[in-house]
TORFI-530724 format. One line per 10 residues: their letters; for each residue x, y, z of N, C-alpha, C. Coordinates in steps of 0.05 Angstrom, whole numbers. Atoms other than C-alpha are relative to their C-alpha. Layout:
BEGIN
a) X,Y,Z,X,Y,Z,X,Y,Z | ...;
END
This chain:
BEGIN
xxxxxxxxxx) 15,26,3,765,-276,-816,-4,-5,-30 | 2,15,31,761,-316,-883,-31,5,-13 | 20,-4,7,707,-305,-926,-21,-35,5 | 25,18,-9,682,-385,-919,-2,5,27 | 20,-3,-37,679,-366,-836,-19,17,-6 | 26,-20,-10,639,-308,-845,-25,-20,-8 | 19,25,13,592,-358,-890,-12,-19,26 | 3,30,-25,602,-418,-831,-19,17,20 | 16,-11,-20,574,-360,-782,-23,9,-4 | 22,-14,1,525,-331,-820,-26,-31,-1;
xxxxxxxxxx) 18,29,-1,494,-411,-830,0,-13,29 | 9,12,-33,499,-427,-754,-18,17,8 | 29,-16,-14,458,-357,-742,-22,-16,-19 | 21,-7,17,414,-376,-791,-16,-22,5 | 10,19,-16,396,-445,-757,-3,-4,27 | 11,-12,-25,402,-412,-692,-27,9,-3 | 30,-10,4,346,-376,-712,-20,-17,-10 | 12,31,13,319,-441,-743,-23,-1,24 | -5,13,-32,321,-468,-674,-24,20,13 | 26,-24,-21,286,-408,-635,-19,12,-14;
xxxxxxxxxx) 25,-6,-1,230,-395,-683,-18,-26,-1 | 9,22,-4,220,-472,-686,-13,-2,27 | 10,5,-30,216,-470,-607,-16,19,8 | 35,-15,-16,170,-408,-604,-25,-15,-19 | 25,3,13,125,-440,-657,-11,-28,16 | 17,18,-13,122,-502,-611,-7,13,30 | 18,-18,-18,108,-459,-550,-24,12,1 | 32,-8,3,57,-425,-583,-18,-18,-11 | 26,21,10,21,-487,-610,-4,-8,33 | 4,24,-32,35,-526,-528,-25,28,12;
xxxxxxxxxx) 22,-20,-10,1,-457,-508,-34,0,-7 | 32,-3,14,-57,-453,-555,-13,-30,5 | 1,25,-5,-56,-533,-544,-13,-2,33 | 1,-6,-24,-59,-517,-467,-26,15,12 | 19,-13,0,-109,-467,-476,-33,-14,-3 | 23,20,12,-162,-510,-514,1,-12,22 | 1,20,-22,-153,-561,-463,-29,16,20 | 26,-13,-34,-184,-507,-402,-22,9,-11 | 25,-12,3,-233,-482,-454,-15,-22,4 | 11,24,2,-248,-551,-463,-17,-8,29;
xxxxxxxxxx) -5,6,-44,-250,-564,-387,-26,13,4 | 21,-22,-11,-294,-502,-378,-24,-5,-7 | 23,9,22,-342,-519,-435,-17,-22,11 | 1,27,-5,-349,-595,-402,-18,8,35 | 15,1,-30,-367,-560,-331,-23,15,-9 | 22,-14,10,-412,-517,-358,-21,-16,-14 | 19,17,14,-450,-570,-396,-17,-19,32 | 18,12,-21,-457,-604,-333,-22,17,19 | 17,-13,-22,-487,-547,-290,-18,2,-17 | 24,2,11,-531,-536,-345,-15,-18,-7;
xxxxxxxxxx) 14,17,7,-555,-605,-349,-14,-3,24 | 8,10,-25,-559,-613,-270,-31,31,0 | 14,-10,0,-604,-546,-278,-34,2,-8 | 17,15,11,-645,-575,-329,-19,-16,11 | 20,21,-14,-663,-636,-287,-12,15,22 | 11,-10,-18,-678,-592,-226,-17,8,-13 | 32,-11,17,-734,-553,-268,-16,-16,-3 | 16,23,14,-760,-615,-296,-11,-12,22 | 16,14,-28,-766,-640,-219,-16,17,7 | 20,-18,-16,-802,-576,-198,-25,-8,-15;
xxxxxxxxxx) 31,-2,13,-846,-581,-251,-19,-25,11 | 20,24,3,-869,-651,-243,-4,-2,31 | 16,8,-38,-876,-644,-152,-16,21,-14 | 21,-12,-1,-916,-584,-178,-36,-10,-27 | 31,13,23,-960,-613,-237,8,15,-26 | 4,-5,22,-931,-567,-288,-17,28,-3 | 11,-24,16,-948,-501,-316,-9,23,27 | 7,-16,-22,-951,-473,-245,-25,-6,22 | 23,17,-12,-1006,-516,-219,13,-19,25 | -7,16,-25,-998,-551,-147,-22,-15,-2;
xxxxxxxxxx) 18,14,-5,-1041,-607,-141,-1,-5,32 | 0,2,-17,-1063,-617,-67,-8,-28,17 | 12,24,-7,-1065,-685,-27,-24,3,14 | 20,-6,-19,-1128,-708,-3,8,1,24 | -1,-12,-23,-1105,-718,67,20,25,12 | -13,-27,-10,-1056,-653,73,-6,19,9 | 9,-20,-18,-1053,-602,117,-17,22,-24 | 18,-20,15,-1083,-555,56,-22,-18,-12 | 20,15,-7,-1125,-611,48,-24,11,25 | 14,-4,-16,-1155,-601,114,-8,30,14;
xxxxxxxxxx) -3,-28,3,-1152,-529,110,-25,6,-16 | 28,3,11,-1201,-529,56,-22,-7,4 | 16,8,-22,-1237,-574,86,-21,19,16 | 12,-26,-25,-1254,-528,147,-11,21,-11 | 1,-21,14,-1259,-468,94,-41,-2,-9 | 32,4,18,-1322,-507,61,-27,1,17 | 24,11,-20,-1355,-532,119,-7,25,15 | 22,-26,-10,-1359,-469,153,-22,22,-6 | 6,-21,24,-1383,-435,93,-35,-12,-11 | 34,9,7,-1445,-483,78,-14,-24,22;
xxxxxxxxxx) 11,30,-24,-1446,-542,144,-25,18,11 | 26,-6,-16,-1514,-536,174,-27,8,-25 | 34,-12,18,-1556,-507,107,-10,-26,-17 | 18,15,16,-1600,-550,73,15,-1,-33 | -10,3,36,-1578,-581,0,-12,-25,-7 | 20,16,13,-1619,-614,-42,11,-1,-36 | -9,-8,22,-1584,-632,-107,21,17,-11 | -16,-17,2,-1554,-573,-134,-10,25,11 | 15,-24,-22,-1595,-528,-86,13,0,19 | -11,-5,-24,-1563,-496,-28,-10,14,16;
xxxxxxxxxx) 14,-19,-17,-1614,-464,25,-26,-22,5 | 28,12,-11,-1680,-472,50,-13,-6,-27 | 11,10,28,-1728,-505,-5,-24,20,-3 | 18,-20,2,-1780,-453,19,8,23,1 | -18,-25,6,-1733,-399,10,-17,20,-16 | 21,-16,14,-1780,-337,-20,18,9,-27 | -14,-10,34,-1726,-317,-74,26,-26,-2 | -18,18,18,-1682,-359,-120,23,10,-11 | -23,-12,16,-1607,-341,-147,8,-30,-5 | -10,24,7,-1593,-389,-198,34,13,-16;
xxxxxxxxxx) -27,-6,7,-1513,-381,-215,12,-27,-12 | -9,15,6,-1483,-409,-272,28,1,-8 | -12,18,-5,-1424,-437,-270,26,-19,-13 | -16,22,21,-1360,-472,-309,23,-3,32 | -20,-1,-23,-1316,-499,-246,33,3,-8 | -29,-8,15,-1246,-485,-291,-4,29,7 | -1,-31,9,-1269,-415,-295,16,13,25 | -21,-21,-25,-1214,-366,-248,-24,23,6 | 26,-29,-14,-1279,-311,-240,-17,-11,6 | 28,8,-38,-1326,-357,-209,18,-9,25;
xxxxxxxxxx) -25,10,-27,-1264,-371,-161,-2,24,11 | 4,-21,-15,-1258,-298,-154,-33,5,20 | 33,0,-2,-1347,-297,-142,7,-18,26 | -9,19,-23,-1325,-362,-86,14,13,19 | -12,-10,-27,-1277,-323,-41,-6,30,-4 | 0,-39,-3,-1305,-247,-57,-29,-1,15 | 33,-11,-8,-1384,-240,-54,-12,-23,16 | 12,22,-12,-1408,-308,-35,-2,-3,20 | 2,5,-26,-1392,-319,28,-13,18,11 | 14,-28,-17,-1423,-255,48,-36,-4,-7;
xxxxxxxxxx) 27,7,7,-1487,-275,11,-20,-23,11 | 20,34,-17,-1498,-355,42,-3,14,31 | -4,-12,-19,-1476,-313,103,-31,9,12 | 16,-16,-4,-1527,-261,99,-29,-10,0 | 21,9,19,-1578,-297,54,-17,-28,6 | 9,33,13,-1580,-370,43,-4,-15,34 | -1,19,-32,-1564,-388,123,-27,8,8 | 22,-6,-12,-1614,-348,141,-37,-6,-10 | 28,6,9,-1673,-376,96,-9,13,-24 | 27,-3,16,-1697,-326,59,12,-1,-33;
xxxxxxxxxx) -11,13,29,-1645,-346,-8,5,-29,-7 | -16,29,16,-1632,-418,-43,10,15,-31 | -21,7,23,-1578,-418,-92,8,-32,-9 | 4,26,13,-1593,-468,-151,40,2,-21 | -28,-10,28,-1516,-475,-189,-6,-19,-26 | 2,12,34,-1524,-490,-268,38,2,-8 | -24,4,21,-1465,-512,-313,-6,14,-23 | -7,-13,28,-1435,-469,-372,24,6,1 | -32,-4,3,-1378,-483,-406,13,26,-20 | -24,-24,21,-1329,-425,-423,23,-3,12;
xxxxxxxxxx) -27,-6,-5,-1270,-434,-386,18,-30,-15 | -7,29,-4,-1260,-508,-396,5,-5,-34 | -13,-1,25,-1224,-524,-465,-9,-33,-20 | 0,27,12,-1247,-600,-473,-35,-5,9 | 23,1,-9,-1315,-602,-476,-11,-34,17 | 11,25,-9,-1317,-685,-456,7,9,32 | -3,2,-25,-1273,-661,-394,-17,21,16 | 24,-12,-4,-1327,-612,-383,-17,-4,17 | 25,19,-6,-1376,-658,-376,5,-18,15 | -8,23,-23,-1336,-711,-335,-9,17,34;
xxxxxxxxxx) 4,-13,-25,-1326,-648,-279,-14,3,9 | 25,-11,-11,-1398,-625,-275,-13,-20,14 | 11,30,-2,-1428,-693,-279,10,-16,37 | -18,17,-26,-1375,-717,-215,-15,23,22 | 6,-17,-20,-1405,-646,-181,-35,-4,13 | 31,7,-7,-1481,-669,-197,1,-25,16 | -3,23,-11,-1459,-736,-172,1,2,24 | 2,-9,-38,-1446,-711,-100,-21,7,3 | 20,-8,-3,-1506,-680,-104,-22,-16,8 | 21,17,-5,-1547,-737,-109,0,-18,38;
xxxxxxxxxx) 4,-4,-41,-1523,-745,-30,-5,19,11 | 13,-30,-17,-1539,-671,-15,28,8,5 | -21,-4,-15,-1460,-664,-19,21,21,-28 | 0,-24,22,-1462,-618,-84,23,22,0 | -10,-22,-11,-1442,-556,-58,30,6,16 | -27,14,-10,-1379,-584,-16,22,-5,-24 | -21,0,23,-1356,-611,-83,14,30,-9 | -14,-18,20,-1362,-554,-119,21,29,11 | -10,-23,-12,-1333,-499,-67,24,-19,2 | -27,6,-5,-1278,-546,-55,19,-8,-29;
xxxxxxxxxx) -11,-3,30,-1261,-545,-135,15,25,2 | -10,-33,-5,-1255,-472,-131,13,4,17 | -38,-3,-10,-1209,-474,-71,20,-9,-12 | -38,25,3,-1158,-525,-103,-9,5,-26 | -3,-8,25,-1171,-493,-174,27,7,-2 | -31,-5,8,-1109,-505,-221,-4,29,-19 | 1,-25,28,-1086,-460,-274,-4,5,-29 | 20,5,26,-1132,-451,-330,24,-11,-28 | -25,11,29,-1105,-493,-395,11,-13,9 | -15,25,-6,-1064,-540,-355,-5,-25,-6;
xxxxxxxxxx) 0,31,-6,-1098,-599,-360,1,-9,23 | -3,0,-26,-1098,-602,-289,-31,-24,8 | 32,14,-2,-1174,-638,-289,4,-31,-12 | -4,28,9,-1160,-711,-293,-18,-16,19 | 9,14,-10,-1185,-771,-259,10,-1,35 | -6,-4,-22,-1142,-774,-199,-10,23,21 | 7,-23,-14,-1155,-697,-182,-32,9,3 | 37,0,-1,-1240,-702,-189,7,-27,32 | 0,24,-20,-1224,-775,-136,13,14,22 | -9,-7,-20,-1179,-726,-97,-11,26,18;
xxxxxxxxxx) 24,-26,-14,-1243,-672,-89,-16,-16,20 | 20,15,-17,-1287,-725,-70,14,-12,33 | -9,9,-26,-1245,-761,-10,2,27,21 | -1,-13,-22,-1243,-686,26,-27,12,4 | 39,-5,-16,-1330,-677,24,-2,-25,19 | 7,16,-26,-1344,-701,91,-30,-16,-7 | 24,27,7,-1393,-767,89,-9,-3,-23 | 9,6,38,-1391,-771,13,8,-38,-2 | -4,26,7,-1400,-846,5,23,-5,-32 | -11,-9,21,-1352,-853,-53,-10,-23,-21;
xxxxxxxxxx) 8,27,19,-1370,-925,-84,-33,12,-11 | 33,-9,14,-1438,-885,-96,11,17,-13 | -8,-23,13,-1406,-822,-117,5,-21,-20 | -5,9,16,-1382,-864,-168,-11,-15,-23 | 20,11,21,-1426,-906,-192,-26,23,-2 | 15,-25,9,-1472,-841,-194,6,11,-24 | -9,-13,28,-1431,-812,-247,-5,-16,-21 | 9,16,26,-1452,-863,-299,-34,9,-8 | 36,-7,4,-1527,-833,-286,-6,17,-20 | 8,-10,21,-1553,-810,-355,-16,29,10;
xxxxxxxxxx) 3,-25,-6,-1591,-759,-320,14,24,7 | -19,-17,-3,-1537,-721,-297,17,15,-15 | -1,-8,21,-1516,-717,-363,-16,15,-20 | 20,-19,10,-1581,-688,-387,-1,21,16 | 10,-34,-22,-1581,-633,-328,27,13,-12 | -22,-17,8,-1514,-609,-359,-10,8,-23 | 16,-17,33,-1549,-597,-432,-19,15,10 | 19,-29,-11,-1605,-570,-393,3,19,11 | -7,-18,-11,-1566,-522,-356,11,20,-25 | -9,-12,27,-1535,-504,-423,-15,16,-20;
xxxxxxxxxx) 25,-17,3,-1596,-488,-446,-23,11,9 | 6,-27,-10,-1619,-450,-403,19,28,-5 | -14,-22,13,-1562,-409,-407,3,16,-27 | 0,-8,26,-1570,-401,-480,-20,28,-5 | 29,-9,9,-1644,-385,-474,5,32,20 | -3,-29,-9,-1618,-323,-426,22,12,-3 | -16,-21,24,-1574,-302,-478,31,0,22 | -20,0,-21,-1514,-315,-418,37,-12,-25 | -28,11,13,-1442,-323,-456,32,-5,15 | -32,2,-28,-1385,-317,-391,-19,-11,19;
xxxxxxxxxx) 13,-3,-28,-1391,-343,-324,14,19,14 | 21,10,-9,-1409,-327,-269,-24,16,-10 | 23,-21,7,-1477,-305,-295,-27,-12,15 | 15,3,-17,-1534,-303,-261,-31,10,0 | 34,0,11,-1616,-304,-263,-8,2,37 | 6,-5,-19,-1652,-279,-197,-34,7,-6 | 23,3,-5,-1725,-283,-173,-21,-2,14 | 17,14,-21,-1786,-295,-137,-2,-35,1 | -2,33,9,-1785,-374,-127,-21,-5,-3 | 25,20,18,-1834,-407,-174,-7,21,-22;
xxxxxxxxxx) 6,-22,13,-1834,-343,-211,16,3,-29 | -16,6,13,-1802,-321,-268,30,18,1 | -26,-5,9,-1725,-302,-270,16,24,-18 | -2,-18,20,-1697,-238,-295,38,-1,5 | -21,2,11,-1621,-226,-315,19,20,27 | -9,-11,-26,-1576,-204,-240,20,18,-16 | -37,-9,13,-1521,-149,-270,3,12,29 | -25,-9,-14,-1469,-144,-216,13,20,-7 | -5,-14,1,-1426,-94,-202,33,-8,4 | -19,18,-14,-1373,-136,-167,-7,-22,11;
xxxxxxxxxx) -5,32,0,-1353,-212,-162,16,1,38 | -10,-5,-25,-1322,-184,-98,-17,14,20 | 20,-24,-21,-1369,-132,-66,-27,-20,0 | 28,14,-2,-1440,-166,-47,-15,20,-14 | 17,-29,-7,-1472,-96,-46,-22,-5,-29 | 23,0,31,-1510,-105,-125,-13,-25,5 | 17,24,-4,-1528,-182,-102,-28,7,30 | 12,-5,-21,-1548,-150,-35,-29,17,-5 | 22,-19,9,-1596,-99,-68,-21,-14,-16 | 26,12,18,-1630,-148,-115,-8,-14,5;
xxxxxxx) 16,14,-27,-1646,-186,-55,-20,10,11 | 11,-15,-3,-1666,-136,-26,-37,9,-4 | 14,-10,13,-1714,-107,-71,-21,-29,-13 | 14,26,3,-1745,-177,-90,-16,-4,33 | 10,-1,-21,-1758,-185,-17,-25,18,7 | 27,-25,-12,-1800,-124,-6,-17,7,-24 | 25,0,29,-1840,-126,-77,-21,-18,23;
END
């Protein structure tokens, strides 16, 4: 072969090879081209599940209220659950205000009180019931409840809650309110304490006129029995709830230490022991 063929052959390999690294370098772009695409793809579904995830959360939160808090309708079955819970717990005793017993009751447990607070909730379903049980049905206790704020973060909404609790009161329907706070207590710091959810305590106290309840809460006095409860608490050096002052009635008041918010047995003894002085 001639020296220009060998030449002619070695310039057709040499654009052979042209040719086939031309066509792997567009293979490997259609590939990497191909590729992107499904990351692309993948990327695009994935945005969606994480947006559809997103909105599901955002719906739990807001059927539940947020921050783990359920708000409860007034007429719902845990509505009327509560309900039943309250009435069995205080229907039939005497209430006068924020008194719950007989008025001639020989001893006094005055317990004060922030209805935010989660340990007078525990005090509501531990010792209590064992105490109106024992105590208050039977005459010889009245339990006066005072306001003191420590759990409650806004001191106006504070004063809205207590005020709406004295306000039942002034029908003798006090006590109802406030035990049915402490069942359907949210979770502290929420913000949970608004207008709707104080309007959705009152519609489950049985024969609470509400156009009174309402216009009650504007009563300036009610507002002075919350400073006066305040200071009382001060004046017995009290800084948590639930705390608590026990007595002969008309007498004076010495400082109850508990043992347990759950066990009666330390309320039971300084009953007790008041009784038989």
């Amino acid at each position: 072969m001639s020296q220009q063929g060998v030449e002619d052959d070695e310039a057709d390999l040499t654009r052979k090879q042209r040719r086939e690294q031309a066509r792997e370098q567009r293979k490997a772009l259609e590939e990497e081209a191909a590729a992107g695409a499904k990351r692309k793809a993948r990327l695009t579904q994935l945005g969606i599940v994480v947006a559809v995830v997103v909105a599901v959360v955002v719906v739990i939160l807001i059927a539940t209220g947020g921050g783990g808090t359920k708000k409860i309708a007034p007429h719902s079955t845990e509505a009327s659950q509560t309900t039943a819970a309250v009435n069995k717990l205080v229907a039939g005793i005497p209430q006068n205000g924020n008194t719950l017993g007989n008025p001639n009751a020989p001893v006094t447990l005055q317990y004060f009180g922030d209805l935010e607070c989660p340990i007078c909730k525990e005090f509501t379903l531990g010792a209590l019931p064992t105490i109106i049980q024992k105590w208050v049905r039977t005459g010889k206790v009245k339990i006066e409840y005072r306001s003191l704020e420590t759990a409650t973060r806004e001191p106006e909404v504070f004063k809205t809650q207590q005020v709406a609790a004295l306000a039942a009161g002034k029908q003798n329907k006090m006590w109802n309110f406030v035990e049915t706070f402490y069942h359907e207590q949210g979770e502290e710091d929420s913000g949970y304490v608004n207008e709707s959810y104080l309007q959705g305590l009152a519609q489950q106290v049985p024969g609470l006129n509400l156009a009174t309840w309402t216009s009650d809460r504007s009563n300036a006095e009610l507002v002075n029995q919350v400073s006066s409860d305040a200071q009382a608490a001060n004046n017995a050096g009290f800084t948590g709830t639930p705390s608590f002052l026990i007595g002969k009635t008309g007498g004076t008041p010495s400082k109850l230490e508990y043992s347990s918010l759950t066990d009666p047995t330390s309320f039971n003894e300084a009953i007790e022991k008041l009784l038989k002085a």
